[in-house]
BALOBA-1460 file (C-alpha; in Angstrom, 3 decimals):
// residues 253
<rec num="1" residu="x" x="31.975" y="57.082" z="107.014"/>
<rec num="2" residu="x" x="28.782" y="55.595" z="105.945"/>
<rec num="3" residu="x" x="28.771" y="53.802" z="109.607"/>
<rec num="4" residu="x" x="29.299" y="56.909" z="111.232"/>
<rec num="5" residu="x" x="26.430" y="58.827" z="109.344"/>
<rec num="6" residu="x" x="24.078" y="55.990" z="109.584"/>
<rec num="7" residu="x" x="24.634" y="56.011" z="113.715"/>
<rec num="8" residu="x" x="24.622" y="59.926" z="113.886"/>
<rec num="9" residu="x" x="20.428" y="59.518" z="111.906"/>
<rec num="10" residu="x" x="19.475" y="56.871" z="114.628"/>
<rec num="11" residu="x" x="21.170" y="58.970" z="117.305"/>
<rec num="12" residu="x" x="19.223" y="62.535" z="116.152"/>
<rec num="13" residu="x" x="16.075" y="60.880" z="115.320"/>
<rec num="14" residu="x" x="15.620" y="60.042" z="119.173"/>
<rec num="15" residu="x" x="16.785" y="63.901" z="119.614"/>
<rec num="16" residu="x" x="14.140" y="66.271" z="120.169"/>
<rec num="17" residu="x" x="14.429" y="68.868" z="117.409"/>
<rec num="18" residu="x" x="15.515" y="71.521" z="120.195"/>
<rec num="19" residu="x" x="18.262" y="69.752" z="121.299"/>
<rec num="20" residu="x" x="19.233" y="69.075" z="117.836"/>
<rec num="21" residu="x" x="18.903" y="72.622" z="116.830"/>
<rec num="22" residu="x" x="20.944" y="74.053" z="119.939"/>
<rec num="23" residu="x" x="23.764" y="71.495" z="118.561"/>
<rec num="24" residu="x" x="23.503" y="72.180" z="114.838"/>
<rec num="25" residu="x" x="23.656" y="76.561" z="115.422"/>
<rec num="26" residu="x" x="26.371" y="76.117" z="118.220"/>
<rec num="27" residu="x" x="29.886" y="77.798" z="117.610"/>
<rec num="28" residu="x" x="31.258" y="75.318" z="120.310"/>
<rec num="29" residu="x" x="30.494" y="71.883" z="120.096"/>
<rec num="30" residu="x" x="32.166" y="70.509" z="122.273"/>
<rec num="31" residu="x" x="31.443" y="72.634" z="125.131"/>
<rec num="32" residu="x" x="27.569" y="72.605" z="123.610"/>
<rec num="33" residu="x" x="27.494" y="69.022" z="124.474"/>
<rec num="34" residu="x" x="28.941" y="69.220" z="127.892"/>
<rec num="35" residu="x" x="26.333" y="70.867" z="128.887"/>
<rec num="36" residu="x" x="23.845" y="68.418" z="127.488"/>
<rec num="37" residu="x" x="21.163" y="66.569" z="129.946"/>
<rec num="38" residu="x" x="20.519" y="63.866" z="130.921"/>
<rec num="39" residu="x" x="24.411" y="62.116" z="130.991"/>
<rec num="40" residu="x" x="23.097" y="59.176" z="129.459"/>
<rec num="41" residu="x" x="22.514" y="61.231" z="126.485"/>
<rec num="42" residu="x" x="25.606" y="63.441" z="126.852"/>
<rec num="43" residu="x" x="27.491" y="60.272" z="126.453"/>
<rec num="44" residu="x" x="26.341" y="59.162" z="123.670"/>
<rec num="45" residu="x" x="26.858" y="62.312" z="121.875"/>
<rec num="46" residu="x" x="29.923" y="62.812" z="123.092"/>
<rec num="47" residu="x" x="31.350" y="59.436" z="122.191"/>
<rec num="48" residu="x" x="29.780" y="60.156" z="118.727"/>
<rec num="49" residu="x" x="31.694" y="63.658" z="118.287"/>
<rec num="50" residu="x" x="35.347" y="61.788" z="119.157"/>
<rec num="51" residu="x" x="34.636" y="59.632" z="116.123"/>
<rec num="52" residu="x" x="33.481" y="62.681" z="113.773"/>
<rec num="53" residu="x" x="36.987" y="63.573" z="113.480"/>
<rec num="54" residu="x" x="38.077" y="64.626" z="110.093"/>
<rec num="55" residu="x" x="34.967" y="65.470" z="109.078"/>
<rec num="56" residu="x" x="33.478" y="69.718" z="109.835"/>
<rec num="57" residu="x" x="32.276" y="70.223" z="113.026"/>
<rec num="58" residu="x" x="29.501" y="72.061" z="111.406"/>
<rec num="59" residu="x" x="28.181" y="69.088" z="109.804"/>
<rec num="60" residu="x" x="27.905" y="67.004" z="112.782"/>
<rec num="61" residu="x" x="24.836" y="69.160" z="114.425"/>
<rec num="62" residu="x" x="23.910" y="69.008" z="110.695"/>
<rec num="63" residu="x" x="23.058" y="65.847" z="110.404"/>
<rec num="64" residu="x" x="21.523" y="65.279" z="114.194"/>
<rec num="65" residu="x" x="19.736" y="68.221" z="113.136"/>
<rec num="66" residu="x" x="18.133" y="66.611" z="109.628"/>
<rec num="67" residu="x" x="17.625" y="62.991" z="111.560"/>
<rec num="68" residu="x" x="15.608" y="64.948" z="114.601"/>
<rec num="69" residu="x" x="13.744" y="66.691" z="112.022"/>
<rec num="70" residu="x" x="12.536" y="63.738" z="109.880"/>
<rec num="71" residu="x" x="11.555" y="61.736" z="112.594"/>
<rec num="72" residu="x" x="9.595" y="64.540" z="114.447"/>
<rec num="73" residu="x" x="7.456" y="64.922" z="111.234"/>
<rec num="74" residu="x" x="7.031" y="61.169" z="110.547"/>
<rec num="75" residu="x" x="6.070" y="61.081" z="114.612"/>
<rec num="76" residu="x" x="3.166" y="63.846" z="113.591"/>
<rec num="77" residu="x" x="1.966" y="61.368" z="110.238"/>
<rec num="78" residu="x" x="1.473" y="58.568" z="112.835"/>
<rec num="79" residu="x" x="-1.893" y="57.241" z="113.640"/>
<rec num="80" residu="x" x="-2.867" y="54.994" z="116.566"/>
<rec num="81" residu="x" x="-6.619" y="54.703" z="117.197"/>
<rec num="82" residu="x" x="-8.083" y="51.561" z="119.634"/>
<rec num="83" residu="x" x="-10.927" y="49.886" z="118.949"/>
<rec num="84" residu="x" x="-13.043" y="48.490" z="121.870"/>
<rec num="85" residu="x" x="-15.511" y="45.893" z="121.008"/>
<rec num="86" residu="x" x="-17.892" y="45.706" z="124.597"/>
<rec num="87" residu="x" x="-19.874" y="47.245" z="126.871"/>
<rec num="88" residu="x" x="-19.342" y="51.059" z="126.464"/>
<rec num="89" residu="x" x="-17.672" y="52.635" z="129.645"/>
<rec num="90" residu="x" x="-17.431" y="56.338" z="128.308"/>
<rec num="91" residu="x" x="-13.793" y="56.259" z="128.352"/>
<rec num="92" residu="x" x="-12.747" y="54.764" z="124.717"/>
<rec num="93" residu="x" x="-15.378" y="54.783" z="122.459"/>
<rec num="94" residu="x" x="-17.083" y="51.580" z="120.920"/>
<rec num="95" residu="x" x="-16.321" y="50.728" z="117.371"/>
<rec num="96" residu="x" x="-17.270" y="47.165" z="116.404"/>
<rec num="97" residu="x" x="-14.276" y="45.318" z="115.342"/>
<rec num="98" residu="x" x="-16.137" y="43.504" z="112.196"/>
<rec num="99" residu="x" x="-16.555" y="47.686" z="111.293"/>
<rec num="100" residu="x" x="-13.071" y="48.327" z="111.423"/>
<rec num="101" residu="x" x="-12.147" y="45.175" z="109.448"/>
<rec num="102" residu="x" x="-14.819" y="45.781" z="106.526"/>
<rec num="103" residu="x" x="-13.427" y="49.645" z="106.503"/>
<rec num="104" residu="x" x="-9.906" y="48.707" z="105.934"/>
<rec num="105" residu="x" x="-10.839" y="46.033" z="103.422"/>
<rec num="106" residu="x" x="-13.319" y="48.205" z="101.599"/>
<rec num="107" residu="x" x="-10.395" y="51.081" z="101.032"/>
<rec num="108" residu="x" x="-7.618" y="48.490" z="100.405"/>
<rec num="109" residu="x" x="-6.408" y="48.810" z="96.469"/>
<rec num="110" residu="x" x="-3.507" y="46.442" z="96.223"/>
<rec num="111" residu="x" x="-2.745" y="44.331" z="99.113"/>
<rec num="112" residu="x" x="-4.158" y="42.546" z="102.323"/>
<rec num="113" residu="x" x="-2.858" y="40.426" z="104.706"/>
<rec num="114" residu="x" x="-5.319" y="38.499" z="107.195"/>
<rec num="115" residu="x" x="-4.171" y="36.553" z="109.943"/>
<rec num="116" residu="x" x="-6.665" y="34.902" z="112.319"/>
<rec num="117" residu="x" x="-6.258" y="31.836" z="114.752"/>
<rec num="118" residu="x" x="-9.495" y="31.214" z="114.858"/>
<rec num="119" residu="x" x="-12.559" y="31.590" z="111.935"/>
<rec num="120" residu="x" x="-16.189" y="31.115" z="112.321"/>
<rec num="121" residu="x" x="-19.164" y="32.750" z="110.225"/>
<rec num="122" residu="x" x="-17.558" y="35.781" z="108.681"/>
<rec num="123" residu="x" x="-20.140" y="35.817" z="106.326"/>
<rec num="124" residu="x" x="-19.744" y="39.892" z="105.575"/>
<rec num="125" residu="x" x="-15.664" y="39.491" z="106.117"/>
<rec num="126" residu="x" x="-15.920" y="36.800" z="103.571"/>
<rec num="127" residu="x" x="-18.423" y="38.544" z="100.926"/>
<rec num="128" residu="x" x="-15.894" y="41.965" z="101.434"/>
<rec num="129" residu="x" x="-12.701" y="40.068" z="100.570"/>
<rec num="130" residu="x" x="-13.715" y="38.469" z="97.816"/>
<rec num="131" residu="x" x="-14.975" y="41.487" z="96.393"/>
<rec num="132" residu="x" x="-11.387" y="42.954" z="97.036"/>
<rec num="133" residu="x" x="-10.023" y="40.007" z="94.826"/>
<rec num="134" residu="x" x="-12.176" y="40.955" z="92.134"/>
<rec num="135" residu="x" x="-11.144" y="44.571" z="92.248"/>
<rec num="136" residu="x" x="-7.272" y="43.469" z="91.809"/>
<rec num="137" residu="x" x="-6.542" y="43.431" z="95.589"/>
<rec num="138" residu="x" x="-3.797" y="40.710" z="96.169"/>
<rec num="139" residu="x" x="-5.272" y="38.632" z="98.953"/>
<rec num="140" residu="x" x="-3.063" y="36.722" z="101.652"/>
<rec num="141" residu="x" x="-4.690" y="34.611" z="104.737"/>
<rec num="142" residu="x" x="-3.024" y="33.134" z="107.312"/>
<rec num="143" residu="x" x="-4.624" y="30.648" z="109.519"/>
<rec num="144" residu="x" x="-3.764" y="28.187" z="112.624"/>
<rec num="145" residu="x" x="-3.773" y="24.661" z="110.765"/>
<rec num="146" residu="x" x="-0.999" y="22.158" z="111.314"/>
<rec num="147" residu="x" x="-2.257" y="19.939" z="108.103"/>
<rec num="148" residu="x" x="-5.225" y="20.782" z="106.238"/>
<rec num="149" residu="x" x="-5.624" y="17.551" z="104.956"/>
<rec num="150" residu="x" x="-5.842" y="15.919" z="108.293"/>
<rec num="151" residu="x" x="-8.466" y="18.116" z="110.429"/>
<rec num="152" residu="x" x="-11.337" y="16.049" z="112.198"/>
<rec num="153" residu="x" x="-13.888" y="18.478" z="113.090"/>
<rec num="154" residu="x" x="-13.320" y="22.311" z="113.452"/>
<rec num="155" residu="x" x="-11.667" y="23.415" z="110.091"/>
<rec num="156" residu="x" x="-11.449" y="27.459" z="109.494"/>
<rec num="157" residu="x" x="-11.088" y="26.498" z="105.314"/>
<rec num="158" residu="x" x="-14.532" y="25.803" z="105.704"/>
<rec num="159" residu="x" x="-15.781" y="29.339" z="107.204"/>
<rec num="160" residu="x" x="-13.106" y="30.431" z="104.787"/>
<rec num="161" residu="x" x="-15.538" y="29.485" z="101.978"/>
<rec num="162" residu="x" x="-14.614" y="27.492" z="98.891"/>
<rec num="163" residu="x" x="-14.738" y="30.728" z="96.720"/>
<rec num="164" residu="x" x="-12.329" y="32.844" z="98.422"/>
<rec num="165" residu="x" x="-9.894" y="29.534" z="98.964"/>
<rec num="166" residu="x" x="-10.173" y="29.860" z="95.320"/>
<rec num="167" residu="x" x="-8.743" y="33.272" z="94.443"/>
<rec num="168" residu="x" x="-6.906" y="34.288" z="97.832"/>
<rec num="169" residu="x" x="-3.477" y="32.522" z="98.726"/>
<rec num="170" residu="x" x="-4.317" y="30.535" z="102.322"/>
<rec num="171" residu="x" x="-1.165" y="29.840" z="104.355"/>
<rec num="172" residu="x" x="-0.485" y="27.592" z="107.295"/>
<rec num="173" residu="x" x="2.012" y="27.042" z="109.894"/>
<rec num="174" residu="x" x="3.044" y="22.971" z="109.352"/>
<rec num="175" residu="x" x="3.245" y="20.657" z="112.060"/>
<rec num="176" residu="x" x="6.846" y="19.842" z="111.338"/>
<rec num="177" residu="x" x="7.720" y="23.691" z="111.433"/>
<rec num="178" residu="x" x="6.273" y="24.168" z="114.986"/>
<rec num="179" residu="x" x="9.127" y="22.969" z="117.679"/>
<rec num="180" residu="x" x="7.864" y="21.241" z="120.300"/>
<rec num="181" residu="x" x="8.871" y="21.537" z="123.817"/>
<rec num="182" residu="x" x="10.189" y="19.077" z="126.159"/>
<rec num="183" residu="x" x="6.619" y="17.532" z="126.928"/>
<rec num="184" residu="x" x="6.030" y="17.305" z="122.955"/>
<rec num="185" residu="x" x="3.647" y="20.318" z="122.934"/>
<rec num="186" residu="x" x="3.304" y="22.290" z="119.803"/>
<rec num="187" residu="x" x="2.903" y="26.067" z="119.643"/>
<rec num="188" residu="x" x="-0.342" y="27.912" z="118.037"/>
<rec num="189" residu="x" x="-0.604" y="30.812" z="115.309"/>
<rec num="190" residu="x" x="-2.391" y="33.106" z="117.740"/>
<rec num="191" residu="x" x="-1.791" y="35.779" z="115.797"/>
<rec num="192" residu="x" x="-4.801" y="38.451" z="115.152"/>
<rec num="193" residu="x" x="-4.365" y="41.198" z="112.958"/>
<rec num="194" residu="x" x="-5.217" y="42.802" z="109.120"/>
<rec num="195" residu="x" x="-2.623" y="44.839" z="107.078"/>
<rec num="196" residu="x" x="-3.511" y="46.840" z="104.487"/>
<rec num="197" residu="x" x="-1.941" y="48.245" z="101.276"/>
<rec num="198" residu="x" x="1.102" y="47.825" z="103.773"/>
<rec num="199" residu="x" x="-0.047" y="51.136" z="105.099"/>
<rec num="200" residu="x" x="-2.808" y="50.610" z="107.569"/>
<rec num="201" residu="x" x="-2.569" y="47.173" z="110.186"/>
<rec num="202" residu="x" x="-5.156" y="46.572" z="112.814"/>
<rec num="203" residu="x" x="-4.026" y="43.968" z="115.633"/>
<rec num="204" residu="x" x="-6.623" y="42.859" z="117.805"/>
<rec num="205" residu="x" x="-7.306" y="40.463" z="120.658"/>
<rec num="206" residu="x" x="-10.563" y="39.198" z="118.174"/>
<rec num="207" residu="x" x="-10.664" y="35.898" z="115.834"/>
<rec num="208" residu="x" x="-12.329" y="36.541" z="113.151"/>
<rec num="209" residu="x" x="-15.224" y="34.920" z="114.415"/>
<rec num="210" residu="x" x="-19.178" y="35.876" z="114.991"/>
<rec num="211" residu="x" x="-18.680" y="35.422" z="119.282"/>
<rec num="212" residu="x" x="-15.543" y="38.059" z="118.816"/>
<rec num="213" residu="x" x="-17.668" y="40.764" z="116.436"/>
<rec num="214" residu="x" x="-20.776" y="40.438" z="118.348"/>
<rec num="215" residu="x" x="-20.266" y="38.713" z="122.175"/>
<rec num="216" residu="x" x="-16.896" y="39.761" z="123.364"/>
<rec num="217" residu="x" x="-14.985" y="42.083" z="124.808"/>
<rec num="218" residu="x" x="-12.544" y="42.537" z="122.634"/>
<rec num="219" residu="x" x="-9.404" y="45.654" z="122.412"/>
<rec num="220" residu="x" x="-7.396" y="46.488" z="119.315"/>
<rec num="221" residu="x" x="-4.823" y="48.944" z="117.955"/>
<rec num="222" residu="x" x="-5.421" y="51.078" z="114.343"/>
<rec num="223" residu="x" x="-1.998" y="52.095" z="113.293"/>
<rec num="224" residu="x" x="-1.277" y="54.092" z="110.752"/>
<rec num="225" residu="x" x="1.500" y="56.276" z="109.612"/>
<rec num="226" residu="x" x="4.584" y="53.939" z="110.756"/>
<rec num="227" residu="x" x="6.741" y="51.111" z="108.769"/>
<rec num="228" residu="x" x="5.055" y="48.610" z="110.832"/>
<rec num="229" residu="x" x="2.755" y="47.627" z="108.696"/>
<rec num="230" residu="x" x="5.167" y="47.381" z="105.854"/>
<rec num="231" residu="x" x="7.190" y="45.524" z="108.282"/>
<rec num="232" residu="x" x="4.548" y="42.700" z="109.498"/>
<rec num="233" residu="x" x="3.531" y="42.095" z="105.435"/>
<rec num="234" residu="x" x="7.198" y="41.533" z="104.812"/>
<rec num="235" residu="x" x="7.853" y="39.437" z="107.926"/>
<rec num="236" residu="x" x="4.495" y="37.056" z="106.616"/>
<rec num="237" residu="x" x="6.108" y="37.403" z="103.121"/>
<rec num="238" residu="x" x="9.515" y="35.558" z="104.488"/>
<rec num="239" residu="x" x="7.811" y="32.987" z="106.593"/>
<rec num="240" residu="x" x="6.172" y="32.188" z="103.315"/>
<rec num="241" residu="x" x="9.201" y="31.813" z="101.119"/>
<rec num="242" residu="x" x="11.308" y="30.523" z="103.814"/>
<rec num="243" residu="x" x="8.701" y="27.114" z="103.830"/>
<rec num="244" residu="x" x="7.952" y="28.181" z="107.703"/>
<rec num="245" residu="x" x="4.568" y="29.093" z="106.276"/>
<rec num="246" residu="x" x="2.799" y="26.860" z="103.943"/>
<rec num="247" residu="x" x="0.318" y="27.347" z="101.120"/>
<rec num="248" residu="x" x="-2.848" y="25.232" z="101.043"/>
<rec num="249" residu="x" x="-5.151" y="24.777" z="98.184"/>
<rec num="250" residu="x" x="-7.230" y="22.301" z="99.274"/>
<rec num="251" residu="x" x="-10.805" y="22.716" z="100.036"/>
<rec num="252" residu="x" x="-12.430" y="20.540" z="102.951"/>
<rec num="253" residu="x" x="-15.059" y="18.182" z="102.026"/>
């Protein structure tokens, strides 16, 4: 039963609320959903119904009804805002992506998760994080190194800054967790993107590097609203304790 009610809120949440509606205040069911378009979606219903038996008819529009519902109003609560870094063409409007960073770390109260591959002079990015440590913010940052301990040349610890390695938890993707292919190559972290308060995420084409804030054309997505936030902070959060991710504490000298 539990099954069966689980599959009837994923079926009705992809139902618009009309369709839902017409099903719920039918007399008829069966002949309600024979009449249903398109067939793909007849089907499905359909097959759905044949295993309802036993239970009232009456609930099974119910609960399509009460799944189409919910996710119509958590479709409304969704925000999705781009963010175009570049010359201005009068079609999406230019909002610097350093502006959209500092915004989301300035209003974030409990939690943040940064992931960068790259990281060059962030001085502001750096200065607004740390100040989000002091305020209680939990602060997670996930970079491209293979070994820390081991980097000749380019290191983004050091644009990191020794104070924020200090108080913020700095994770790494290990050489021996990255597969290589047949050749012997090794992937990259090329992940960009910021979570807030697992609430607000911002995934961008940008590093977090000067060139990206102030030279580039860069494009990113401001979502609010959804699970996916929550989602991408829990995936991070499993890499972590799964050892795929690993914490670094050391400082370059």
């Amino acid at each position: 039963m539990v099954e069966l009610l689980a599959e009837a809120e994923r079926i009705g949440a992809e139902l618009p609320v009309s369709v839902a509606r017409e099903i719920a205040e039918s007399k008829k069911v069966q002949e309600c959903l024979q009449g249903l378009s398109p067939a793909e979606r007849r089907d499905v219903l359909q097959n759905l119904f044949r295993r309802w038996k036993g239970m009232p008819a009456d609930s099974f529009g119910i609960a399509l009804l009460t799944a189409a519902i919910g996710a119509d109003a958590r479709r409304r609560q969704q925000s999705i805002e781009l963010v175009w870094t570049g010359p201005d063409s009068k079609v999406i409007p230019v909002r610097q992506t350093e502006q959209v960073l500092l915004e989301l770390i300035s209003d974030a109260s409990k939690s943040l998760l940064v992931v960068s591959y790259a990281v060059y002079r962030i001085h502001t990015i750096r200065e607004a994080l740390c100040e989000a440590v002091n305020r209680g913010v939990r602060v997670r940052i996930v970079l491209d190194l293979m070994d820390p301990a081991e980097i000749d040349g380019y290191n983004p610890l050091i644009a990191v800054g020794e104070g924020l390695l200090s108080c913020a938890e700095i994770l790494y993707w290990p050489k021996d967790q990255r597969v290589p292919d047949a050749e012997g190559k090794r992937g990259t972290l090329h992940v960009k993107c910021l979570v807030a308060d697992s609430a607000r995420m911002f995934v961008s084409s940008a590093n977090l590097t000067e060139q990206a804030f102030r030279l580039n054309m860069e494009l990113g997505v401001l979502i609010g609203g959804t699970r996916h936030p929550r989602d991408v902070e829990e995936h991070f959060a499993e890499l972590a304790s799964s050892g795929i991710l690993r914490r670094s504490y050391t400082f370059p000298k």
